[in-house]
Structures are given as C-alpha cells and as structure tokens.
N, C-alpha and C positions, 0 to 999 in steps of 0.2 A: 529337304525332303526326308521323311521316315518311311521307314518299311518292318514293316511284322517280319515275328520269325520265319513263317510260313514264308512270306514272302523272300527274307533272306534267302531260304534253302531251296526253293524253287530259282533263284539265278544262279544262284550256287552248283545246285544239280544241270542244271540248262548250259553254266559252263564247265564244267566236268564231261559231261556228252558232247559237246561238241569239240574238245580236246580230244575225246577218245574217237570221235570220229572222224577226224582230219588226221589223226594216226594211224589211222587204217586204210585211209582214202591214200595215202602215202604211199604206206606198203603195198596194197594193191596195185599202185599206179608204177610203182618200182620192181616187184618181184609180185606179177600177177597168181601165181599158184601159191603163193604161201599162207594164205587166208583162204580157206577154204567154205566157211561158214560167219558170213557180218555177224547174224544174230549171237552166235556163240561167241565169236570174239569180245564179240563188244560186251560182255555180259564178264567176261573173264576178266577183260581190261577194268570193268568198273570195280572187280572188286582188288584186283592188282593196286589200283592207284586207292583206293580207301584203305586196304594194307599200307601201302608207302606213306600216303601222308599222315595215317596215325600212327604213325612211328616218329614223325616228325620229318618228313622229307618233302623238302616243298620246292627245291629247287628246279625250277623247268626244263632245263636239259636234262637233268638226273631221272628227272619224274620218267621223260621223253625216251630216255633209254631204257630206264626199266619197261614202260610198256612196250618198245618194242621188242624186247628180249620175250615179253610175257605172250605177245602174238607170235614170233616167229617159232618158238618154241614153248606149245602151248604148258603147263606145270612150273614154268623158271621161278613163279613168285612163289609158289607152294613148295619151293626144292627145301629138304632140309637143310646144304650151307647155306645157300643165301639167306634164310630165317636165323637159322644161327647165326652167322656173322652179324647180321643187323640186330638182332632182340639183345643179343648179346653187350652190343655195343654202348658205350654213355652216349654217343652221338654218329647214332643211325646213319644219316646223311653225309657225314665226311667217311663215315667205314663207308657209303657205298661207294661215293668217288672214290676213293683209294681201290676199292675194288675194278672200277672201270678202270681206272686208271694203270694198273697193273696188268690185265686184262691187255688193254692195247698196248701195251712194252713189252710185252711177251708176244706179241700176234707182229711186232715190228720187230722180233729177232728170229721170227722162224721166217 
C-alpha cells in the first residue's frame, strides 16, 4: 500500500492529536484544576511537541514528560534554560533525559 504526502501528514497529524489529547485526558483525570482551558492547552502542546521533535527528540516517555511539564505549567517549552540546554546541545534528547533525570535526584533528596 502507498500513501501521498498529504496523506502521510494527515496520519501523522491525526497521530500527534490524539497523543496530545490522551495527555490531557490524563492530567485532567489526575489533577482536575490544572488544565484549565482544552482548546488552549492543546494548541500549546502541539506546538511544545513540534519544538521537541525538531530538535530531534522522539523518545516517548521524554516526549510525555515534556508535555506534561508544558500543560502543568503553561511557558516550560518556551523557558529560556530549557531552550538553552537543548539548542545548545549535540544531542537534545539525552541533554533532556539527563535533565529529567537530575530533576528526580534532587526532588528524591529533599
């Protein structure tokens, strides 16, 4: 089976939204006040996750944390560390794990 561009980026897009929206259906369903606005959110997250993966970050749980970080606290992908550390980096995606990663070693010693 072949599929046009068009059609690529149409399942493409189809699955990008629907990732972005089981991650809000998430966080709603866990911490009901922290989303205040679907439409807004979800509009932030799509462009959150289009920032991450054209940096090169494709890994799913990384992806998964960054957008949640990007819903619970709307600006986190726009912040200027986290653009610096990633733009910065030869490989975006191991700087971000090392960041998460960091992140929860310091949050398991306070």
């Amino acid at each position: 089976m072949k599929f046009s561009t068009e059609q690529l980026e149409a399942i493409t897009n189809e699955e990008k939204q629907s990732f972005i929206k089981d991650i809000i259906g998430e966080i709603k369903s866990k911490y009901p006040q922290a989303i205040q606005d679907d439409i807004e959110c979800e509009m932030r997250l799509t462009e959150a996750l289009d920032y991450a993966e054209s940096l090169g970050i494709h890994d799913t749980g990384l992806l998964r944390t960054f957008l949640y970080l990007e819903a619970c606290e709307p600006g986190y992908a726009k912040s200027t560390p986290i653009r610096t550390a990633l733009e910065e980096s030869n490989n975006p995606e191991q700087r971000y794990r090392d960041i998460i990663h960091s992140a929860l070693n310091l949050a398991k010693r306070t």
